[in-house]
C-alpha positions in Angstrom: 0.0 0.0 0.0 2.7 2.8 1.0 4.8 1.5 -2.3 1.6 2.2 -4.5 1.1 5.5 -2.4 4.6 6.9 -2.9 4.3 5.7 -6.8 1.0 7.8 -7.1 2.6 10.8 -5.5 6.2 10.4 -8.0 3.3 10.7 -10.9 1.4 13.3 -9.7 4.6 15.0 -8.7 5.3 14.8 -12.3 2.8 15.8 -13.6 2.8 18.8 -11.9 6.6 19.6 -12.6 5.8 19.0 -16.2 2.5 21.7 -16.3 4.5 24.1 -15.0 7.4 23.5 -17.4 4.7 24.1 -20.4 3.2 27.0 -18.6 6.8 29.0 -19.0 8.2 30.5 -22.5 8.5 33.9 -23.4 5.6 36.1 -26.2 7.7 37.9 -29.0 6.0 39.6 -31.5 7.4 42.1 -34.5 6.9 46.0 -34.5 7.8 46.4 -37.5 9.5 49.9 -38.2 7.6 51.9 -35.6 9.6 51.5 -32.7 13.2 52.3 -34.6 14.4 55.8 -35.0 13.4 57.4 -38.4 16.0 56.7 -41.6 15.1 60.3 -43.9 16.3 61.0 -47.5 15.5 63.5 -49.8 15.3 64.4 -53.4 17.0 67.5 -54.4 15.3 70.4 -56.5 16.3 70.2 -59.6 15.5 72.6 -62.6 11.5 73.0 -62.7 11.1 71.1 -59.7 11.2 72.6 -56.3 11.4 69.6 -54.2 10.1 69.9 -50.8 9.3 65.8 -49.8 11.5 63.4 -47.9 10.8 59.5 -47.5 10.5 57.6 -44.6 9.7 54.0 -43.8 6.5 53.4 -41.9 6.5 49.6 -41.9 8.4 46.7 -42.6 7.7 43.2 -41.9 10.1 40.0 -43.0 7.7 40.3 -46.6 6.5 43.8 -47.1 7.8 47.3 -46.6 5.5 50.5 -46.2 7.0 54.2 -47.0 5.3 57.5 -47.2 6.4 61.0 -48.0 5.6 64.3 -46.3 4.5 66.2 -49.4 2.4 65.3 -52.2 3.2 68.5 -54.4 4.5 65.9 -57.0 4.3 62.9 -58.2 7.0 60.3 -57.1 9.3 57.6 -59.3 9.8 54.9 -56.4 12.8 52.2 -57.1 13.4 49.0 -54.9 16.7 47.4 -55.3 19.0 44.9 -54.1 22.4 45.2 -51.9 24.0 44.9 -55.3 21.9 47.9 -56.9 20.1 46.6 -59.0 16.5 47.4 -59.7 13.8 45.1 -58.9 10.7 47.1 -58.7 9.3 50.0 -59.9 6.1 52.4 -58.7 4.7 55.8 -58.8 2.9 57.6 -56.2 1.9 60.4 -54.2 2.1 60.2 -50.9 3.0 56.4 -50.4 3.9 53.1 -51.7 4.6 49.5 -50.7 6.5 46.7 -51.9 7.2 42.8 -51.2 10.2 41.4 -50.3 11.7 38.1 -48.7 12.6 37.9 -45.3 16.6 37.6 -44.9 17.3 39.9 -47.7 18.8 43.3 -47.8 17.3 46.0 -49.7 17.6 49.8 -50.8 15.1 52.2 -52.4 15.5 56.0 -53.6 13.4 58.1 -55.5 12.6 60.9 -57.8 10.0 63.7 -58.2 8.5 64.1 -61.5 6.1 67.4 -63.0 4.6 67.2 -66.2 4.1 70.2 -68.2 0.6 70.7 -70.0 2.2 73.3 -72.0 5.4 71.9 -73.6 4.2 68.3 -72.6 7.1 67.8 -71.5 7.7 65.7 -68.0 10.8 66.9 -65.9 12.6 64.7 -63.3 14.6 65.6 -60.2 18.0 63.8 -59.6 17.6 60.6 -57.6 17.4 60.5 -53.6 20.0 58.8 -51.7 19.5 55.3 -50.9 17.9 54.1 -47.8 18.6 50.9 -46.8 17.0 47.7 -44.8 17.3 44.2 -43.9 14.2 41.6 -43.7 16.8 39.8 -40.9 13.8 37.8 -39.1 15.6 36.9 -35.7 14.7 34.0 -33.7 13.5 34.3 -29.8 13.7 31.7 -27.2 13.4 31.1 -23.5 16.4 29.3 -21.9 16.8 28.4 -18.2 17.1 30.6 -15.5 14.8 33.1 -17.6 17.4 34.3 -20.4 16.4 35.4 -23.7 17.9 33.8 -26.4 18.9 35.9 -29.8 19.5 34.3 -32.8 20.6 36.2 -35.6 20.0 34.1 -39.3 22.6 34.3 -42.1 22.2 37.0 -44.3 23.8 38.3 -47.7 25.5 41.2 -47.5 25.7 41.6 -43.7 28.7 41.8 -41.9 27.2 42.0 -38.5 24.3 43.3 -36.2 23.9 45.3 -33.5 21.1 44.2 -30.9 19.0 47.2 -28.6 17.1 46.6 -26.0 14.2 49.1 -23.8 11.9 48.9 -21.5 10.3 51.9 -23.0 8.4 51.8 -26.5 10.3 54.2 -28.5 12.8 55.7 -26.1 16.0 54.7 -23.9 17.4 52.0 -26.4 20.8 50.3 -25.3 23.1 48.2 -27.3 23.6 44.3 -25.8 25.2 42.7 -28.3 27.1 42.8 -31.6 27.0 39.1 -33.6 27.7 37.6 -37.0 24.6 36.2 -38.7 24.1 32.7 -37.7 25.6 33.3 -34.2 23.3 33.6 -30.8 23.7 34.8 -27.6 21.9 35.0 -24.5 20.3 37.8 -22.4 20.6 37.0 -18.9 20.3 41.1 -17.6 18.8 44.0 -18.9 21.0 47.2 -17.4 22.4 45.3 -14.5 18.9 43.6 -13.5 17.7 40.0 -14.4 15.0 39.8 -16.9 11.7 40.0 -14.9 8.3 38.0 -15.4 5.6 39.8 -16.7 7.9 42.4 -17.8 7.8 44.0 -22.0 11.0 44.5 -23.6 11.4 46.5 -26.6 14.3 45.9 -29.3 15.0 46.2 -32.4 18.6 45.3 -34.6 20.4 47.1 -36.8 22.5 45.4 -40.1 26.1 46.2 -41.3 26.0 46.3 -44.8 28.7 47.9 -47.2 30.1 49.8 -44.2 27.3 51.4 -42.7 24.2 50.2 -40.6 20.8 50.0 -41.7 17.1 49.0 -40.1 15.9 45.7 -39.1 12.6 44.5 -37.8 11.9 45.1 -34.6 9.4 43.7 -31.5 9.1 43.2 -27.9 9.1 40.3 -25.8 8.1 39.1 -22.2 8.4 36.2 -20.1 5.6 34.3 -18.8 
């Protein structure tokens, strides 16, 4: 009888250890661009064209990118390229535009202001923009013991490394934790000197090292429960 009791209490005991063991793991979910600080380029007057927009992006996700303009005097020549520069697609707007992409991939796009004149029917350009740049880097997120974060970065094109920010604050008081190659992971196991705390959001987002300078990644937030 005691032999059957203590078995019955191993199981239960089990049981229980294993609930709770399913019951732990950590929420991550993507921001997109919103939470990063603002990448601006401009086109520059040019002849007819007084130029007075700049371009911004407003989302990006590991398959689509969203980027609007400030002025809508004129109608814009949008180009999305790859790390290499060339041109893979091509639209015209106003005031914004969107595009697809492939998560993992590094991308840049630029654009032009055109006016067409009723008179002459002619149709004038500006000069290009400069480039702004991106990376569809989709990081991985995982729950290790003792409640650290793990980062995985994946292997990317182009990228010589990234740069990892973390906040407890949407938008705001962003610190760097970690440079890594893609492919390489590290863990989080305190956030500004304190251990990660249940119940808790953290903010980050990652930055990409490609052709000597650093561009935007996706962002998100994260907490353990």
């Amino acid at each position: 009888m005691k032999k059957r009791m203590g078995m019955l209490i191993a199981v239960v005991c089990a049981a229980f250890l294993m609930a709770a063991a399913v019951g732990k793991g950590v929420k991550a979910e993507t921001l997109g661009a919103a939470d990063q600080p603002d990448q601006v380029v401009s086109a520059p007057s040019d002849g007819r064209i007084k130029a007075a927009s700049t371009m911004t992006v407003d989302s990006l996700s590991a398959t689509k990118v969203g980027i609007e303009f400030n002025d809508g005097t004129y109608e814009k020549e949008v180009q999305l390229m790859n790390r290499s520069g060339k041109v893979i697609s091509t639209d015209t707007c106003w005031y914004s535009s969107s595009f697809s992409l492939k998560k993992n991939t590094v991308y840049y796009i630029r654009y032009r202001e055109k006016y067409y004149d009723y008179y002459s029917g002619q149709t004038y350009y500006t000069s290009w923009s400069g480039k702004l740049g991106f990376c569809t880097a989709k990081f991985s997120l995982k729950l290790k013991k003792g409640r650290k974060i793990k980062y995985k970065a994946p292997k990317v094109a182009g990228v010589k490394n990234f740069r990892v920010y973390v906040s407890t604050k949407s938008g705001s008081k962003y610190k760097k934790v970690k440079t890594l190659k893609p492919g390489k992971s590290f863990k989080l196991k305190k956030f500004r000197g304190k251990k990660i705390k249940k119940y808790k959001t953290y903010y980050w987002y990652a930055t990409a090292k490609v052709n000597g300078s650093y561009v935007r990644c996706l962002a998100g937030y994260w907490h353990v429960y």
